[in-house]
C-alpha positions as a Markdown table, in Angstrom:
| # | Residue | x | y | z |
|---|---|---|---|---|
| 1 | Unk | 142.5 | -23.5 | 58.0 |
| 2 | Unk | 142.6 | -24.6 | 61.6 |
| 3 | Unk | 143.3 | -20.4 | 62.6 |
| 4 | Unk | 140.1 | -19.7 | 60.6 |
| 5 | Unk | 138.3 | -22.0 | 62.5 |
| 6 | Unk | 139.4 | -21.0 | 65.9 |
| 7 | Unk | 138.6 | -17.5 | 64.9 |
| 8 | Unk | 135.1 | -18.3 | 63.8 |
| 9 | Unk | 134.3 | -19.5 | 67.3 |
| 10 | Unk | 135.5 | -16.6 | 68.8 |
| 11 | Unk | 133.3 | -14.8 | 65.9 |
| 12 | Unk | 130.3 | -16.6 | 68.0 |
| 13 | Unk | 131.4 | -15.1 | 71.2 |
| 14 | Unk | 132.8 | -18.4 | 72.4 |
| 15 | Unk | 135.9 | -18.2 | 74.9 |
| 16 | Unk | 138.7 | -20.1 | 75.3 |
| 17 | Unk | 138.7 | -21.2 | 78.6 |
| 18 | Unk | 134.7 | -21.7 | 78.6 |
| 19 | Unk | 133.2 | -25.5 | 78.3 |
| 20 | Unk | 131.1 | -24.4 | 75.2 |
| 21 | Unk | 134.6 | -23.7 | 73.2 |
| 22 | Unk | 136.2 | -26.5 | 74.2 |
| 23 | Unk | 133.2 | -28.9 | 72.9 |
| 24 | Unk | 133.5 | -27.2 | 69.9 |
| 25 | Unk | 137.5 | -26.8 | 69.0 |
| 26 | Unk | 136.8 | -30.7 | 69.6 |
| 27 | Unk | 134.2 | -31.0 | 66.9 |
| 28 | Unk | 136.2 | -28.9 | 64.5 |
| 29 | Unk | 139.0 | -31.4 | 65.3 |
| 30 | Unk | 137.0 | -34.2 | 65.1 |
| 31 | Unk | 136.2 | -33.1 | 61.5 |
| 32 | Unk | 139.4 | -32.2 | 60.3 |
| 33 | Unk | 140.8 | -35.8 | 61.0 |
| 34 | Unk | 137.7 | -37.4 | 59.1 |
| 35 | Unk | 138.1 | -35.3 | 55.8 |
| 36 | Unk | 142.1 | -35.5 | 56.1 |
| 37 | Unk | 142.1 | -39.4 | 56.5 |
| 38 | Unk | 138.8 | -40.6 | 55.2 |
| 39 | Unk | 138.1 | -41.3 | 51.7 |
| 40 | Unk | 135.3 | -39.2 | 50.0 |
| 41 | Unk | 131.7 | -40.7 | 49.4 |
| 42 | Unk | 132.7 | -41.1 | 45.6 |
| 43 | Unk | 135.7 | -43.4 | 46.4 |
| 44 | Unk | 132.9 | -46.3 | 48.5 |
| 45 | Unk | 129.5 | -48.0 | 48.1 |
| 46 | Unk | 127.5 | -48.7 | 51.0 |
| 47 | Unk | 129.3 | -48.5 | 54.6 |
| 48 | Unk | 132.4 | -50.3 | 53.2 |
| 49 | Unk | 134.8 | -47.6 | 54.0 |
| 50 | Unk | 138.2 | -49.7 | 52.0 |
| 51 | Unk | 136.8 | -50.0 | 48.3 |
| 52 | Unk | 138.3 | -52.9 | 46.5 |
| 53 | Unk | 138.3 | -53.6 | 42.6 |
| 54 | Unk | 135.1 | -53.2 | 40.9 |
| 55 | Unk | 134.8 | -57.1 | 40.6 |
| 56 | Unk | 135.3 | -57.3 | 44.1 |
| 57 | Unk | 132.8 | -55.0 | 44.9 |
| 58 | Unk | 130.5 | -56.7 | 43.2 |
| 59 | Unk | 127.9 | -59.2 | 45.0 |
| 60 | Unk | 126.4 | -61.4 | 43.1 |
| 61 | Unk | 123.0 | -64.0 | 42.7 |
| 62 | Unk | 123.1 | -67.3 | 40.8 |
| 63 | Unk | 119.6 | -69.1 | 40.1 |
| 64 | Unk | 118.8 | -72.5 | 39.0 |
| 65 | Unk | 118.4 | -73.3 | 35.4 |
| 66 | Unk | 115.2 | -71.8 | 34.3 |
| 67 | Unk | 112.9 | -73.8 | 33.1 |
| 68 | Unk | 108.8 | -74.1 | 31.5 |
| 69 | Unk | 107.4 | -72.7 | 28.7 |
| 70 | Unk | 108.3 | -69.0 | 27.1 |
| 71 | Unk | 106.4 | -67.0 | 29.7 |
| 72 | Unk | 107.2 | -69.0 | 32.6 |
| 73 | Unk | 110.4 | -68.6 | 32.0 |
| 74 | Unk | 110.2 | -64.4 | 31.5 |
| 75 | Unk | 108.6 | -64.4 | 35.0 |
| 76 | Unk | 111.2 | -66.7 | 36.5 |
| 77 | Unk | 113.7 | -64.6 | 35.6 |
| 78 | Unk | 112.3 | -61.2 | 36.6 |
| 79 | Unk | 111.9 | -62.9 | 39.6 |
| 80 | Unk | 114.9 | -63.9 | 40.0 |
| 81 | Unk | 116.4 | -60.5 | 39.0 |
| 82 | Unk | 113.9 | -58.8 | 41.6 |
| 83 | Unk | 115.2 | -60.8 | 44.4 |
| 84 | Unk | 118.6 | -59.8 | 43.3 |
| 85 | Unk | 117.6 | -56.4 | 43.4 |
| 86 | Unk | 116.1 | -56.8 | 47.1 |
| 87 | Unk | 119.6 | -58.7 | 48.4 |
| 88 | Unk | 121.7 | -55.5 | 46.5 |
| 89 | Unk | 123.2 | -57.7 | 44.3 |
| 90 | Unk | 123.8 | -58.4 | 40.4 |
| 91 | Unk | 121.9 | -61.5 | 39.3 |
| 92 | Unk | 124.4 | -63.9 | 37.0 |
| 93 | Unk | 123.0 | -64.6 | 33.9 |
| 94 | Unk | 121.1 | -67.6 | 34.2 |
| 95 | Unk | 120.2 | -70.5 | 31.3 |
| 96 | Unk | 116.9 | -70.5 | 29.8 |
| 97 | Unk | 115.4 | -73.9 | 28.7 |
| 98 | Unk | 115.1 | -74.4 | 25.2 |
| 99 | Unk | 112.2 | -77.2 | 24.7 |
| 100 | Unk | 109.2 | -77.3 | 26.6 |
| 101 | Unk | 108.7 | -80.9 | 27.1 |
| 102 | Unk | 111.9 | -83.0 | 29.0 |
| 103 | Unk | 111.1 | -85.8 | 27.0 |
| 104 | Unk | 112.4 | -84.1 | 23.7 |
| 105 | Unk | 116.4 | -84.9 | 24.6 |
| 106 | Unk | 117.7 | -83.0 | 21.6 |
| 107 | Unk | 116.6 | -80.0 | 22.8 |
| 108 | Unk | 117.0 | -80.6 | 26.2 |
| 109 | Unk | 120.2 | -78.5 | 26.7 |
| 110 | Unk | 120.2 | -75.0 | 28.4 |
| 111 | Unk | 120.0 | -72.0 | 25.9 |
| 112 | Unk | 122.1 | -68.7 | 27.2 |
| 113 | Unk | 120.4 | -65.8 | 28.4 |
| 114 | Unk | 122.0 | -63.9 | 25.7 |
| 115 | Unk | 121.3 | -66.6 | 22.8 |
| 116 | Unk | 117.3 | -65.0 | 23.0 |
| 117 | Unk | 117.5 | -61.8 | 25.0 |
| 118 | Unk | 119.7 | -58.4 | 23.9 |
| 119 | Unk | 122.5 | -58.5 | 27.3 |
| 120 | Unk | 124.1 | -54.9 | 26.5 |
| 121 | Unk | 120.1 | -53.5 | 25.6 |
| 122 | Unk | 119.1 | -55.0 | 29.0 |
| 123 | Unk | 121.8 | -53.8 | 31.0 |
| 124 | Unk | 120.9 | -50.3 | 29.2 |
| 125 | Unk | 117.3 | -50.5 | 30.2 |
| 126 | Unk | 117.6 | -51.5 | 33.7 |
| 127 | Unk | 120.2 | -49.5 | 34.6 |
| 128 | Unk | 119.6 | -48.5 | 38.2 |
| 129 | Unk | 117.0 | -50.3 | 38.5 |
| 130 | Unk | 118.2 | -54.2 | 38.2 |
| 131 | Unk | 122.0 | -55.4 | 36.5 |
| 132 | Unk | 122.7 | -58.8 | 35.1 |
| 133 | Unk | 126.2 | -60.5 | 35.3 |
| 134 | Unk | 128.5 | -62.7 | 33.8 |
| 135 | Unk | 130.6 | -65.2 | 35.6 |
| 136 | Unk | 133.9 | -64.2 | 34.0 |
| 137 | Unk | 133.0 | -60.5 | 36.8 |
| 138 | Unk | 133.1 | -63.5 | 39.8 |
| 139 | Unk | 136.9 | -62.9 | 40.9 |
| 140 | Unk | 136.5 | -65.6 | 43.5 |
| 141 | Unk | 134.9 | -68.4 | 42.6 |
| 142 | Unk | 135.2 | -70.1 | 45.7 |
| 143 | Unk | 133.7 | -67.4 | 47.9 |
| 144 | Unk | 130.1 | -69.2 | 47.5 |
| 145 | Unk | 127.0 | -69.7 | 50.0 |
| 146 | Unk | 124.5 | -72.0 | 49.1 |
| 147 | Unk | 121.1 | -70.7 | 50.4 |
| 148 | Unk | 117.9 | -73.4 | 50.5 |
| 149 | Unk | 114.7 | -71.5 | 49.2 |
| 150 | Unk | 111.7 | -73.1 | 51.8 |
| 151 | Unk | 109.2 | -74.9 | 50.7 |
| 152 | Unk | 105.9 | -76.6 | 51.5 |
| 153 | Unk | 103.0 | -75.4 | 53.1 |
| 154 | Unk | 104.5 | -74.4 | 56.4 |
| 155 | Unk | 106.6 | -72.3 | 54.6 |
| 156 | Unk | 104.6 | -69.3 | 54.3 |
| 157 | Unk | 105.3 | -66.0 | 52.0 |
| 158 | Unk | 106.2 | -63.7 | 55.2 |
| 159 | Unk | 108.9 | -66.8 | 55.8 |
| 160 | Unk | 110.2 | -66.1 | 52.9 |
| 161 | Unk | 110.5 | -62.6 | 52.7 |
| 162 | Unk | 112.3 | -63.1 | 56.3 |
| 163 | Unk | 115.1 | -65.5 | 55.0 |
| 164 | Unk | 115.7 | -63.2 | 51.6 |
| 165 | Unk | 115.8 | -59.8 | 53.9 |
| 166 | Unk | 118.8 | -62.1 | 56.7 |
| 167 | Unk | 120.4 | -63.1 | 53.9 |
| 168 | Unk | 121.0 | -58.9 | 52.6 |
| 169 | Unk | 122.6 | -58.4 | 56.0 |
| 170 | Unk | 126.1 | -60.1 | 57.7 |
| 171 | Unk | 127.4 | -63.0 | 57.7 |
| 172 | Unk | 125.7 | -63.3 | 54.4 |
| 173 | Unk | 126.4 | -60.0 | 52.6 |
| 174 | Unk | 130.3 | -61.2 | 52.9 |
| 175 | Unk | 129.9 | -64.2 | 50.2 |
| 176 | Unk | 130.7 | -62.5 | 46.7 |
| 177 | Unk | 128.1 | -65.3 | 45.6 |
| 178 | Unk | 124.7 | -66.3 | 47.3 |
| 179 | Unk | 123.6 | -69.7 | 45.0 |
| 180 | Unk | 119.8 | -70.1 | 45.2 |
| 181 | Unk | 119.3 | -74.0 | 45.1 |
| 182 | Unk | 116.3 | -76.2 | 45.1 |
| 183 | Unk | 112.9 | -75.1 | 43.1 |
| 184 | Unk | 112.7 | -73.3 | 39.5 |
| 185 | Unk | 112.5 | -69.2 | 40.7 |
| 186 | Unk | 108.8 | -69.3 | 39.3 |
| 187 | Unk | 107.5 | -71.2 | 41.7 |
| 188 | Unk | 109.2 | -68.6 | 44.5 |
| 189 | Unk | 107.1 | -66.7 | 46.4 |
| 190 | Unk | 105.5 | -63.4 | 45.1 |
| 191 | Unk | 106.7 | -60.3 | 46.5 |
| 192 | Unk | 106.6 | -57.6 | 44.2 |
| 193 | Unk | 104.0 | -55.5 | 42.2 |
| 194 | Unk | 103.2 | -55.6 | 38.9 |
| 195 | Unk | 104.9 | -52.7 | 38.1 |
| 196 | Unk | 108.4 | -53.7 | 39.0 |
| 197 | Unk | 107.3 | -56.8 | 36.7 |
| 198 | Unk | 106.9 | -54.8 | 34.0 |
| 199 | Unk | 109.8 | -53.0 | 34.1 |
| 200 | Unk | 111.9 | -56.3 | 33.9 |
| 201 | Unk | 110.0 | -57.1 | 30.9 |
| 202 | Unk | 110.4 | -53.4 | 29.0 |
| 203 | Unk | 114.2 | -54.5 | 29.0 |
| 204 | Unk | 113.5 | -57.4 | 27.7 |
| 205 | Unk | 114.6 | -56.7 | 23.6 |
| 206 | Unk | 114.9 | -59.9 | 21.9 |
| 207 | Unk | 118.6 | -61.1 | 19.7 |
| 208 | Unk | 118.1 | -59.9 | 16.7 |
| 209 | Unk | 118.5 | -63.0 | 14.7 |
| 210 | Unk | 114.7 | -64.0 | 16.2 |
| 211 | Unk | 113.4 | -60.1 | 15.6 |
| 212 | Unk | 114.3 | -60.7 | 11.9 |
| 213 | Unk | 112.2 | -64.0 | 12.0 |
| 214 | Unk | 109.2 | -61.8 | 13.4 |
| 215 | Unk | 109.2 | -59.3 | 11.3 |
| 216 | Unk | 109.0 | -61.9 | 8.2 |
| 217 | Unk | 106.1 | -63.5 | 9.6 |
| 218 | Unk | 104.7 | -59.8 | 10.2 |
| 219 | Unk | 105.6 | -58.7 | 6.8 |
| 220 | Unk | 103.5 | -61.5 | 5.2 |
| 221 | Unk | 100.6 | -61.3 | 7.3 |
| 222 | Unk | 100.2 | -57.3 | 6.1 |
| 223 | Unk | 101.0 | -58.4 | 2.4 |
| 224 | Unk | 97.8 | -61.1 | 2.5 |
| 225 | Unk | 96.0 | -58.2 | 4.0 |
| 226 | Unk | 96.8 | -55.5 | 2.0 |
| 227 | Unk | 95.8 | -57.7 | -1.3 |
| 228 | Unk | 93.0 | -58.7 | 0.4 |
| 229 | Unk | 91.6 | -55.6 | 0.7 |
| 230 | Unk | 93.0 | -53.9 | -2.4 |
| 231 | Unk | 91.2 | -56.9 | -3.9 |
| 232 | Unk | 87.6 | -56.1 | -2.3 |
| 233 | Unk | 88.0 | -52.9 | -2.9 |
| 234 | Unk | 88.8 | -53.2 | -6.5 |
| 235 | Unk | 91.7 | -50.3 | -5.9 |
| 236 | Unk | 95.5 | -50.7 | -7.1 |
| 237 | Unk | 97.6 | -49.7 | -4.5 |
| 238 | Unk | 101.0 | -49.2 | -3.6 |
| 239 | Unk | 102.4 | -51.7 | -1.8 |
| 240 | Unk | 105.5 | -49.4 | -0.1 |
| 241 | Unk | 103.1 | -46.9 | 0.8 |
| 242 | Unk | 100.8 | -49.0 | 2.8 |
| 243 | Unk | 102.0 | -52.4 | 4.0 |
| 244 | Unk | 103.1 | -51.0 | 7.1 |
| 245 | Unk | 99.4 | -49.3 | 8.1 |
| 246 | Unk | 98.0 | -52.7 | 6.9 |
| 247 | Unk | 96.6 | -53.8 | 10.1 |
| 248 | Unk | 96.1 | -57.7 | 11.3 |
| 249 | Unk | 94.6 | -59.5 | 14.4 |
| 250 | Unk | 96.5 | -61.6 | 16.2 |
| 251 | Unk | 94.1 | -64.4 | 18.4 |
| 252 | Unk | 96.2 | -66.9 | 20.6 |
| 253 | Unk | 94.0 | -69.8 | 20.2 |
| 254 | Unk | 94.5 | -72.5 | 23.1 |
| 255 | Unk | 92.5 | -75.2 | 21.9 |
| 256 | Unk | 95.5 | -77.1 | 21.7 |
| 257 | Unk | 94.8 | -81.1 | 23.8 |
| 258 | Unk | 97.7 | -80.0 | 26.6 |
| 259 | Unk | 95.6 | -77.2 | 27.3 |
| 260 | Unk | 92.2 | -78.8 | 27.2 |
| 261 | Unk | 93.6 | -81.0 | 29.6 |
| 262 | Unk | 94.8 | -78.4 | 32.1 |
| 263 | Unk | 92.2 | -76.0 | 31.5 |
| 264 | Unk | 89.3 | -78.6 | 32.9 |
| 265 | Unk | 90.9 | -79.5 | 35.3 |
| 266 | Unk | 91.3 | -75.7 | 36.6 |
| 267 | Unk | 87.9 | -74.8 | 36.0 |
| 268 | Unk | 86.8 | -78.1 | 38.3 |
| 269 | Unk | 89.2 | -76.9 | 41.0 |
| 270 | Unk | 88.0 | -73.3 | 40.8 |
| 271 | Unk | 84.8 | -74.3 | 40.3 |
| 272 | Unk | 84.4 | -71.5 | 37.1 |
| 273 | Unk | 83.5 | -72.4 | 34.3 |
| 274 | Unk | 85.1 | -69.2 | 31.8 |
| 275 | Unk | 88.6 | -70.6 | 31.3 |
| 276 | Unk | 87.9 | -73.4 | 28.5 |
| 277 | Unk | 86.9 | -72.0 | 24.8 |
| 278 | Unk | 85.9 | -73.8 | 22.3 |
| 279 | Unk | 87.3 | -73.3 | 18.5 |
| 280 | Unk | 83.5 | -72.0 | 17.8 |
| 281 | Unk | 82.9 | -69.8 | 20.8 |
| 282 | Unk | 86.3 | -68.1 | 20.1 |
| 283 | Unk | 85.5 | -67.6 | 16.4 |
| 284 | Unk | 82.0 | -66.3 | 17.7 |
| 285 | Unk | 83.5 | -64.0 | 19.9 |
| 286 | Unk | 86.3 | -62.7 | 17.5 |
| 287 | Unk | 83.8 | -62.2 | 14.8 |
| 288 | Unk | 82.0 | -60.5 | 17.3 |
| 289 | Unk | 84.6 | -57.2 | 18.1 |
| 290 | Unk | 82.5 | -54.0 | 17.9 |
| 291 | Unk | 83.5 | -51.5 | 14.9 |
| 292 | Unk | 86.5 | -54.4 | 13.6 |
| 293 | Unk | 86.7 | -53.4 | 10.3 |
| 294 | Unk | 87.0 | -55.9 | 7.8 |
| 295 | Unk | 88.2 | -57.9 | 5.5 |
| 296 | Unk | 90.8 | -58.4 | 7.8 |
| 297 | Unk | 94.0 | -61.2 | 8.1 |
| 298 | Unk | 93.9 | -62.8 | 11.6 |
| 299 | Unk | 97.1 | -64.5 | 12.6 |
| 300 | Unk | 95.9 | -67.8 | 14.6 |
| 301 | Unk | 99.1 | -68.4 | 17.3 |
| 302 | Unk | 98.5 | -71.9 | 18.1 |
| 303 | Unk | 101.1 | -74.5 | 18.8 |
| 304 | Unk | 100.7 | -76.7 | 15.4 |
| 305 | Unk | 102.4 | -79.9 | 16.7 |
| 306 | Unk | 99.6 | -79.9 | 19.9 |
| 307 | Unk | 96.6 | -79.6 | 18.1 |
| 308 | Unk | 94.5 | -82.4 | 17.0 |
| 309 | Unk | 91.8 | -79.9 | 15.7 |
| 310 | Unk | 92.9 | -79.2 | 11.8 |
| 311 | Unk | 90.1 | -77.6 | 11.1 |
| 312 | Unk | 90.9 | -74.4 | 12.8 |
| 313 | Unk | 90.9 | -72.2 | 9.5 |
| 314 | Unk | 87.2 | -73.4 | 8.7 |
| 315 | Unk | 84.1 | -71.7 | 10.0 |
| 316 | Unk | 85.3 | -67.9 | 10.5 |
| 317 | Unk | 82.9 | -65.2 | 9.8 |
| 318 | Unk | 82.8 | -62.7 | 6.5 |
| 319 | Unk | 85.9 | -60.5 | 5.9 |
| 320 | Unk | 87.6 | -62.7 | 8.7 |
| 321 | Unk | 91.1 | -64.2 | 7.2 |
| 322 | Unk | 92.2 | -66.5 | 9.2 |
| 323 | Unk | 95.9 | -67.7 | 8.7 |
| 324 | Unk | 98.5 | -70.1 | 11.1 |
| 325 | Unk | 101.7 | -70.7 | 10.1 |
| 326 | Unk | 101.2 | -73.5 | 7.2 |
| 327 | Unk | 98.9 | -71.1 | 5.3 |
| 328 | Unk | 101.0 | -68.3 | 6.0 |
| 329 | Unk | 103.5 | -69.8 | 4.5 |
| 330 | Unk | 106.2 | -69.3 | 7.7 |
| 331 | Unk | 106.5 | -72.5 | 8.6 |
| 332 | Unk | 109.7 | -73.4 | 7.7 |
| 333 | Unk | 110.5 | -70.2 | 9.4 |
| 334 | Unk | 109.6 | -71.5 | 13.0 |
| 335 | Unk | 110.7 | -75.3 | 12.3 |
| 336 | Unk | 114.5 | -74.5 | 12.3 |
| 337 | Unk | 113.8 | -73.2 | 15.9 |
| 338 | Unk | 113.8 | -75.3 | 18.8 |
| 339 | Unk | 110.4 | -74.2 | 21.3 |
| 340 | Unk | 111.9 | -71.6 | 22.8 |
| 341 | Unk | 112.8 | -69.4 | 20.2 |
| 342 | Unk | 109.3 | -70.0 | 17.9 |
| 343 | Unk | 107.0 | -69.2 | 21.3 |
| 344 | Unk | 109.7 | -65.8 | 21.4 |
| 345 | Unk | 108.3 | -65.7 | 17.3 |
| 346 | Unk | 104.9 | -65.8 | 17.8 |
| 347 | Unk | 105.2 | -63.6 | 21.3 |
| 348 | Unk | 106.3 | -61.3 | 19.2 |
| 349 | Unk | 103.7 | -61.3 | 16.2 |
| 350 | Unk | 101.2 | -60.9 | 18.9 |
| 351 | Unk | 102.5 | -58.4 | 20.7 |
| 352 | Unk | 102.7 | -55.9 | 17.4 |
| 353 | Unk | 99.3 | -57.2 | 16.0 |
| 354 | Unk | 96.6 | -54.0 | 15.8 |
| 355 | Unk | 94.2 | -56.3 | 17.9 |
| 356 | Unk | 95.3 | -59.0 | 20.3 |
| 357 | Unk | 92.8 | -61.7 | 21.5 |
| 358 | Unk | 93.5 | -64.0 | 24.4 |
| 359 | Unk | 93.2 | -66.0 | 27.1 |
| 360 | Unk | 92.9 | -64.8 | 30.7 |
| 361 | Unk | 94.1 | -68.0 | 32.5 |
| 362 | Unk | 97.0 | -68.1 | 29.3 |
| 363 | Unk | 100.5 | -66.7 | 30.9 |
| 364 | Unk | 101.3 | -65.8 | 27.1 |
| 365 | Unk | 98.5 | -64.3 | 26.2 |
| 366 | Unk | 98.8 | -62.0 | 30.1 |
| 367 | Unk | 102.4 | -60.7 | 29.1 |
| 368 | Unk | 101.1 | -60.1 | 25.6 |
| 369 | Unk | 98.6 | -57.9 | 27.4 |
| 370 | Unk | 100.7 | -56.6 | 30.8 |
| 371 | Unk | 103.1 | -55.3 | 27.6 |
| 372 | Unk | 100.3 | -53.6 | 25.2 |
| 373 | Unk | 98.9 | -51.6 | 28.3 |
| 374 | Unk | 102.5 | -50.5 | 29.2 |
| 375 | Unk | 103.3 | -49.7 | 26.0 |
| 376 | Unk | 99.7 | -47.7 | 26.2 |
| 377 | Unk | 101.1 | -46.0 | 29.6 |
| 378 | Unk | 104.4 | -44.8 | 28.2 |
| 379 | Unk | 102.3 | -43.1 | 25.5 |
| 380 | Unk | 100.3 | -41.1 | 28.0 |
| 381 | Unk | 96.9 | -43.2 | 26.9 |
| 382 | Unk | 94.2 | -42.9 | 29.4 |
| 383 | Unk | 91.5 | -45.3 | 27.6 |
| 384 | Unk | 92.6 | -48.7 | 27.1 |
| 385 | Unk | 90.0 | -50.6 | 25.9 |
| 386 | Unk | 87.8 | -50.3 | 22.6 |
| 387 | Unk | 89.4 | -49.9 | 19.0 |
| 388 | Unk | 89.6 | -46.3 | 19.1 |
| 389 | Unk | 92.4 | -46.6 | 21.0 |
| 390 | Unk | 96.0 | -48.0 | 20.1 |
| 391 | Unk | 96.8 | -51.7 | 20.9 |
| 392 | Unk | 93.8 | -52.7 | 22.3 |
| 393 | Unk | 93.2 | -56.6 | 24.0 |
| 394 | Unk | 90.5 | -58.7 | 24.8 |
| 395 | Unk | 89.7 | -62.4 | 26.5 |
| 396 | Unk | 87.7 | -64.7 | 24.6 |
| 397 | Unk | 86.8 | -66.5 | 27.4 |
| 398 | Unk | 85.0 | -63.9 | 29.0 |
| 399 | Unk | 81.9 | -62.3 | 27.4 |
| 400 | Unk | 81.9 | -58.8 | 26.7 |
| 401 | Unk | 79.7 | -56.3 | 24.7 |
| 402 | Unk | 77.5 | -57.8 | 21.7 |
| 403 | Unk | 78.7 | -62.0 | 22.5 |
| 404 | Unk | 82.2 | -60.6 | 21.9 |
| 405 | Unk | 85.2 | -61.0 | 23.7 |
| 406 | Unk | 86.1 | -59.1 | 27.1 |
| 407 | Unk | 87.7 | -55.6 | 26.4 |
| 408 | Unk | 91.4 | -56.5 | 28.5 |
| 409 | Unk | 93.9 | -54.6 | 29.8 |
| 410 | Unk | 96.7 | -55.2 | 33.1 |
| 411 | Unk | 95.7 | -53.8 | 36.3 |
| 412 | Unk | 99.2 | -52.1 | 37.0 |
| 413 | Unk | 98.2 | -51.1 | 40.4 |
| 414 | Unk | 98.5 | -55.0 | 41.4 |
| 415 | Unk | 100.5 | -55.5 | 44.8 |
| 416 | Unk | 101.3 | -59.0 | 42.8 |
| 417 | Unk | 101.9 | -61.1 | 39.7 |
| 418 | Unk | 99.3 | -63.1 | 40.9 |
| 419 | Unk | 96.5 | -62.7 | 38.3 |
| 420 | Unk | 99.1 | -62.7 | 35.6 |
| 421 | Unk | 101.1 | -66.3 | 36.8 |
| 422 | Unk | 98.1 | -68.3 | 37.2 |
| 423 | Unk | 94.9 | -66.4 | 35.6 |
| 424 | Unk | 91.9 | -64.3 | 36.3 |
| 425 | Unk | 88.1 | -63.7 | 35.4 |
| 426 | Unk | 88.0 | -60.5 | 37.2 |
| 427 | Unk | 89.7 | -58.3 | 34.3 |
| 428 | Unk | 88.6 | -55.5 | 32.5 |
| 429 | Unk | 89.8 | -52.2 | 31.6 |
| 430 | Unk | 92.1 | -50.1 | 34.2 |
């Protein structure tokens, strides 16, 4: 080989004696020694140039506990794994919080990651894009660094971007474990777009032990609404052959006293008044929907131990059903569940409903939406809004065409989770 190589110079009309040869019989040289004594690009990651053991390869990111209602938690953790993702490490799987309240001590313990969310399915999703982690793949466990997330005032969102983008590069990228302490990862600064949001959540595929619970609650809602109809419409039909193409509306009614509470306060610190609804203006507004045909069932998610209205079920408008949990029957379905895993229920009945109905300034009811309009993306639909189309949302606190509610769907162009995490009035379709 080195013959050949010699040869090709002198192929170029190089000379042996002349400076021009000698630079390159040293380049060739030069070469040789790299590919005889340096392993190939398959055999390291990165720079290192000595590859260890895959578990020793592998950097990792542990979070606080994550903590907050159902939502806030699914933002905490994309978060969380996004941040990973910027440092070019795997986050470890973090504990979810299973009650809402800390005052309810039973279920004050930390529920796994993997008690509510599919690990393998998420792993599957995200591959390439973000990887979760157990801490049986930490080989060493005392190779830790604790880093301090800033906060305060002074400590500005450009701060933290600086501190996360020095600790990616030495002595820091040495630590097999970087251990965020301090605040709940939802509160961190916001430095990715929606997008990358949305990806976290598409790998999101719930255990399949709380799928089975939705798909009960589901199931009953298209029965009532298949009778229902069958009923009206004086027609015997098969109940096989059309349960599924039964469709329902699903409206997450905050009216519960929690809500009232932090809702006026919000509107007197925003100085808006379109964040509060009343049980009547959202019943208006439903009953409202241009071209809903009826009768049809519509699922009223509503968390039944907060509200101290019971007369949510009375004052609908012709061929409106309106069903919660006791009516439906389902209770006992959510009961045995602590907060957690009923919110992850009802999430879920929402997110299949035909017709969702929400709250702009509700972080449920914006992932409900952020998911319909990327599940109306992957589909290669264009129109978002209006009941032509498939899953279509609205807000009920924002007027839209005829007194109804606001035609809704995610602006996936946004540089942030901004609108989403705290609320908006300034939707509409994208």
């Amino acid at each position: 080989m080195e013959l050949l190589c010699f040869k090709s110079l002198k192929f170029f009309g190089l000379h042996m004696n002349s400076l021009p040869y000698k630079c390159a019989a040293f380049l060739v040289v030069a070469l040789m020694i790299k590919t005889l004594w340096l392993p190939s690009s398959s055999n390291f990651s990165g720079m290192r140039l000595n590859p260890k053991s895959d578990n020793e390869k592998s950097k990792f990111l542990e979070v606080p506990q994550i903590v907050w209602g159902l939502n806030n938690q699914k933002i905490a953790f994309a978060r969380a794994c996004l941040t990973a993702r910027l440092l070019n490490r795997t986050l470890l799987m973090p504990s979810l919080s299973a009650s809402l309240f800390y005052k309810e001590v039973i279920q004050l313990r930390p529920i796994s990651f993997d008690k509510v969310f599919q690990f393998e399915e998420f792993n599957a999703r995200c591959q390439g894009f973000v990887r979760l982690g157990r801490y049986s793949e930490v080989s060493d466990t005392g190779d830790v660094f604790e880093l301090q997330k800033g906060n305060g005032r002074r400590w500005t969102i450009e701060k933290d971007l600086e501190q996360l983008r020095e600790f990616g590069k030495a002595p820091y990228d040495e630590y097999q474990v970087i251990r965020v302490v301090g605040k709940n990862p939802f509160l961190w600064h916001d430095h990715w777009p929606t997008k990358d949001y949305a990806k976290i959540f598409e790998c999101l595929v719930l255990v399949e032990e709380i799928s089975l619970e939705a798909d009960k609650v589901v199931s009953k809602i298209k029965e009532i609404g298949m009778e229902e109809r069958s009923r009206v419409s004086r027609l015997q039909v098969n109940v096989n052959a059309t349960l599924q193409s039964t469709p329902y509306v699903a409206v997450h009614m905050r009216i519960e006293k929690d809500w009232m509470i932090h809702c006026k306060k919000l509107e007197q610190r925003l100085n808006v008044s379109e964040i509060c609804s009343s049980k009547e203006q959202i019943m208006r507004r439903v009953g409202s929907i241009v071209g809903l045909e009826t009768p049809i069932v519509v699922y009223l998610a509503v968390a039944d131990n907060l509200l101290e209205d019971n007369s949510i079920l009375e004052g609908w408008g012709e061929g409106l059903l309106p069903y919660e949990k006791k009516k439906l029957g389902v209770l006992d379905v959510y009961k045995k569940h602590p907060y957690l895993i009923q919110s992850a229920i009802d999430y879920e009945v929402c997110l299949r409903s035909d017709v969702f109905v929400g709250n702009t300034f509700s972080t449920f009811s914006s992932l409900v939406v952020l998911e319909r309009t990327q599940l109306m993306m992957s589909v290669g639909v264009a129109q978002r809004c209006g009941l032509d189309v498939r899953w279509p949302s609205y807000a009920y606190n924002l007027e839209g065409e005829s007194n109804g509610p606001r035609p809704w769907a995610a602006n996936m162009s946004d540089v942030s989770l901004q609108a989403i995490s705290y609320g908006s009035n300034r939707v509409s379709c994208w």
